[in-house]
N, C-alpha and C positions, 0 to 999 in steps of 0.2 A: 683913879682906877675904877670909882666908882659909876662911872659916867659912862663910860663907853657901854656896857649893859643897859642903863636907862637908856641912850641912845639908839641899840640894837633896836629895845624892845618898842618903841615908840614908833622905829620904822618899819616896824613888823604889823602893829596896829590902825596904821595909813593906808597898809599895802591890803591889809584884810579890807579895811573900809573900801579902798577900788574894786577889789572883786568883788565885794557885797553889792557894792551901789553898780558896777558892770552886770552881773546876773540881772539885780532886777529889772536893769533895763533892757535886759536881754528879752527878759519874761514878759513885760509891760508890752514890746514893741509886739512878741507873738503874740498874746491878749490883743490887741489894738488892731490886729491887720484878720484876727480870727471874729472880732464883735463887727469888725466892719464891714468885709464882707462875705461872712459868713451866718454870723446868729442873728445881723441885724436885716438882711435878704430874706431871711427865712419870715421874720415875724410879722418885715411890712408885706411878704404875700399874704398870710396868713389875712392881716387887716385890710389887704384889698380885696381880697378873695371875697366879704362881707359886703362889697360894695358893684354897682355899676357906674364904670366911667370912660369917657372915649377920648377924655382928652379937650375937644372943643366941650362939651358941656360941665358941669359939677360934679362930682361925684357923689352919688345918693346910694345910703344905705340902704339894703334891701336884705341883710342878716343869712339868712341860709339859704337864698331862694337860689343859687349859683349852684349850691352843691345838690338842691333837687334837681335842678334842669341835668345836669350833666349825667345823674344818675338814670335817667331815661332815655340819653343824648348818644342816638347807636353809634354815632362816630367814634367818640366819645370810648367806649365800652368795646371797639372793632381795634382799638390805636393802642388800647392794653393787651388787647388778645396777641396784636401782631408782634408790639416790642415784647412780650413776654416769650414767644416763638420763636425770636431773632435772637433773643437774652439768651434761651437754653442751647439754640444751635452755634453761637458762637463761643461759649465756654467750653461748652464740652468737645469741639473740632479745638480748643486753644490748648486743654488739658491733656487732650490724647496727642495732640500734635508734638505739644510742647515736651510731654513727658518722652514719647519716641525719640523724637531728636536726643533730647539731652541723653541717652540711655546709649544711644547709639554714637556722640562723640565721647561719654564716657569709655567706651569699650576701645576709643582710638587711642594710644597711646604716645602720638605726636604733637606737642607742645604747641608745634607749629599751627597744625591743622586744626586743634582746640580753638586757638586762638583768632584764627581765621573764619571761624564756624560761628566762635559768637557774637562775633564782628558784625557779621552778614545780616545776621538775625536782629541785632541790637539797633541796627542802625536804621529801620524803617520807623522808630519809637522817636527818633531824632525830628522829622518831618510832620508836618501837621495834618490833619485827617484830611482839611480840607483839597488840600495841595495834593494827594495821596488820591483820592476819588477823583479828581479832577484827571491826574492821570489813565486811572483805570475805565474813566467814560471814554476818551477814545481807544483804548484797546479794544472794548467788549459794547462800542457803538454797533447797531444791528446793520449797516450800511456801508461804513466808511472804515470799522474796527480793522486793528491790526490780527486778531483772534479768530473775523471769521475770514479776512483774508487768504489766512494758512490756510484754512477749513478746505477753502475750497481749491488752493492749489493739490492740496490731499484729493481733492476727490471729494468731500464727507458735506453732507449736508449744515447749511448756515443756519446757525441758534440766532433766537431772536433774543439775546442776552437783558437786554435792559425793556421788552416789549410786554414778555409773559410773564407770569404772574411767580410760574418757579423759577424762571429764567433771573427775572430781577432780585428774589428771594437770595437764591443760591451769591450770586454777585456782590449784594450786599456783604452776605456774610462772611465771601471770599475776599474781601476788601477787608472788615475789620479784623476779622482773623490774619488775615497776614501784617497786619502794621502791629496787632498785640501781642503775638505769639511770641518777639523776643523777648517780654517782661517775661511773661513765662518759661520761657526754655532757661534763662538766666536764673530764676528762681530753683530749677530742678536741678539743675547740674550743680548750685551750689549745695543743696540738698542733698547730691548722688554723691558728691566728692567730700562731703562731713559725714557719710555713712562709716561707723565704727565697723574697722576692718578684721577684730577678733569675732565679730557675728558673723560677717562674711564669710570668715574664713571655717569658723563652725558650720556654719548648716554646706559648707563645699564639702566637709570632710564627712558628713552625715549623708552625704551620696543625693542632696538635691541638686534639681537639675536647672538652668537658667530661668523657663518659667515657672516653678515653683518656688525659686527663692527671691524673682520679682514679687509673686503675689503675696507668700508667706511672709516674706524678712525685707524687701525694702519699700512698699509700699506699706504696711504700718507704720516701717519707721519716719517716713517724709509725709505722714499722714498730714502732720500740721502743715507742711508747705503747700500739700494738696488741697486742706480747707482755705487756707490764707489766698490763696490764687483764685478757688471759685469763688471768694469773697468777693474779692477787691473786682476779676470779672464780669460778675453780676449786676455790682453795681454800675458800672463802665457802659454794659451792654444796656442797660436799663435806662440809660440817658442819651443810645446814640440819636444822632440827629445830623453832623456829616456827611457821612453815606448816604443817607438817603433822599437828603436835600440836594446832592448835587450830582448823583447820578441816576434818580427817577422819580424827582421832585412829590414822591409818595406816592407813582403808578406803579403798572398801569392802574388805573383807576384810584382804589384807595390801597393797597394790597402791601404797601412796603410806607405807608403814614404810621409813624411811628409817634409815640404820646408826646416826645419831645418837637416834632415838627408839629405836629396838633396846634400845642401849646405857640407855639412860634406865630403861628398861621393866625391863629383868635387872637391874639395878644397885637402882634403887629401890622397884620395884613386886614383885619378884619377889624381893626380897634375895639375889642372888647376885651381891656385889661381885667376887668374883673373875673371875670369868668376864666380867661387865662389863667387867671393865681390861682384859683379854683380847682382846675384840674394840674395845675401844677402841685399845690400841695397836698393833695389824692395821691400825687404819683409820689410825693415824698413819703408817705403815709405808707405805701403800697411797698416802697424798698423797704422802709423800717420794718416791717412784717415781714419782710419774706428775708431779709438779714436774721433779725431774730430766730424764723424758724430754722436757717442756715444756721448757727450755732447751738440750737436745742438740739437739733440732728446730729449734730457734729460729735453732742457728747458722746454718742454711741459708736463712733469706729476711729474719731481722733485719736491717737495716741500718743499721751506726752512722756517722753520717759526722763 
């Protein structure tokens, strides 16, 4: 009688051992795929970034001389200004877009049509950026477009969509913004629909009115979904390189080179990996700062309750 206890407990201590020895191979395998390539990308730029090399020749040290040239290097310094431009007009068209929509199928109260809405919106996150711009160059081609074809059965004079300088600008940002906004809208709506409905239902009976209880009582409360989206945005926007590689290969002129195509261009096209990693790791440098100031700011209207 004694036996079957000692048995229970023996097989109770096998069963612990698999799931011990399962986690940490759980844990090893994401360690493994996050050192490889993740922290180990970062550090051989870092080490290249110290050097000049083109591939046929050696690679010879040459310490900081990368990061003075580029520090001079207007392209260089024109390819932050621009993605930094692109960075703020696509969050903030993602955050107001995103937020409207969700606000407005919250107020629907068909299962149906919810569910149909986020579908719509979710599903251009499915397709890949590149596949995505490639469609949008011929709609918004200045000759052959499907965009200014209408234009001009309307009557309305043809934009030079991917020609001019805002023309391209705006396109761009029309592109990424429409393939990211369903992260976002997905984000707000679950946000709008975890809103505790005894607050709601207090400030209704306190005689506020739709936009006063938007700005007062549900925008603090989704504050943190609101920081967490221009987060994860910022950094998104701050890398693009898609768009603008393949519908205005960084025209006209330099006007829509973006740091990530920079970096592509010197590294690949021009075989100067050194300098590549160079401004590659700047621009890493450049998101960790402006992340960080993103949550110092944040202390001040986030709201966690």
């Amino acid at each position: 009688m004694r036996e079957a206890p000692g048995r229970s407990h023996d097989d109770r201590s096998r069963s612990r051992r698999r799931e011990t020895f399962f986690g940490y191979a759980m844990v090893f395998v994401s360690l493994f795929f996050i050192v490889a390539f993740t922290l180990l990308p970062i550090v051989f730029s870092f080490l290249l970034s110290l050097f000049t090399w083109n591939i046929i020749e050696p690679a010879r040290f040459v310490g900081l001389q990368n990061y003075r040239t580029l520090v001079h290097d207007r392209a260089v310094i024109h390819s932050f200004g621009t993605t930094i431009e692109l960075a703020v007009l696509i969050v903030v068209a993602q955050l107001v877009l995103g937020l409207a929509l969700a606000l407005l199928v919250q107020q629907h109260r068909s299962k149906w049509f919810r569910a149909i809405f986020r579908t719509a919106f979710f599903l251009p996150l499915l397709a890949s950026a590149a596949s995505i711009s490639i469609v949008f160059s011929y709609l918004f081609d200045s000759h052959f477009g499907v965009v200014n074809y209408y234009l001009q059965l309307a009557h309305l004079p043809q934009v030079g969509w991917l020609d001019s300088p805002s023309g391209a600008t705006a396109t761009i940002v029309l592109v990424a913004v429409w393939q990211q906004l369903g992260f976002v809208f997905i984000l707000f709506v679950s946000a709008l629909g975890s809103l505790p409905v005894d607050v709601l239902e207090a400030a209704s009976i306190d005689g506020s009115g739709p936009v006063h209880t938007l700005v007062s009582v549900k925008l603090p409360l989704i504050s943190p979904t609101v920081f967490f989206a221009g987060v994860i945005g910022l950094i998104n926007a701050m890398q693009l390189f898609d768009q603008p590689y393949v519908l205005t290969k960084g025209g006209p002129g330099d006007v829509t080179t973006t740091t990530v195509l920079l970096i592509y261009r010197t590294a690949f096209q021009n075989i100067q990996f050194g300098y590549g990693s160079a401004i590659a790791v700047v621009l890493f440098v450049v998101l960790m700062a402006l992340t960080g100031l993103q949550f110092l700011i944040g202390r001040k209207w986030v709201f966690y309750s």
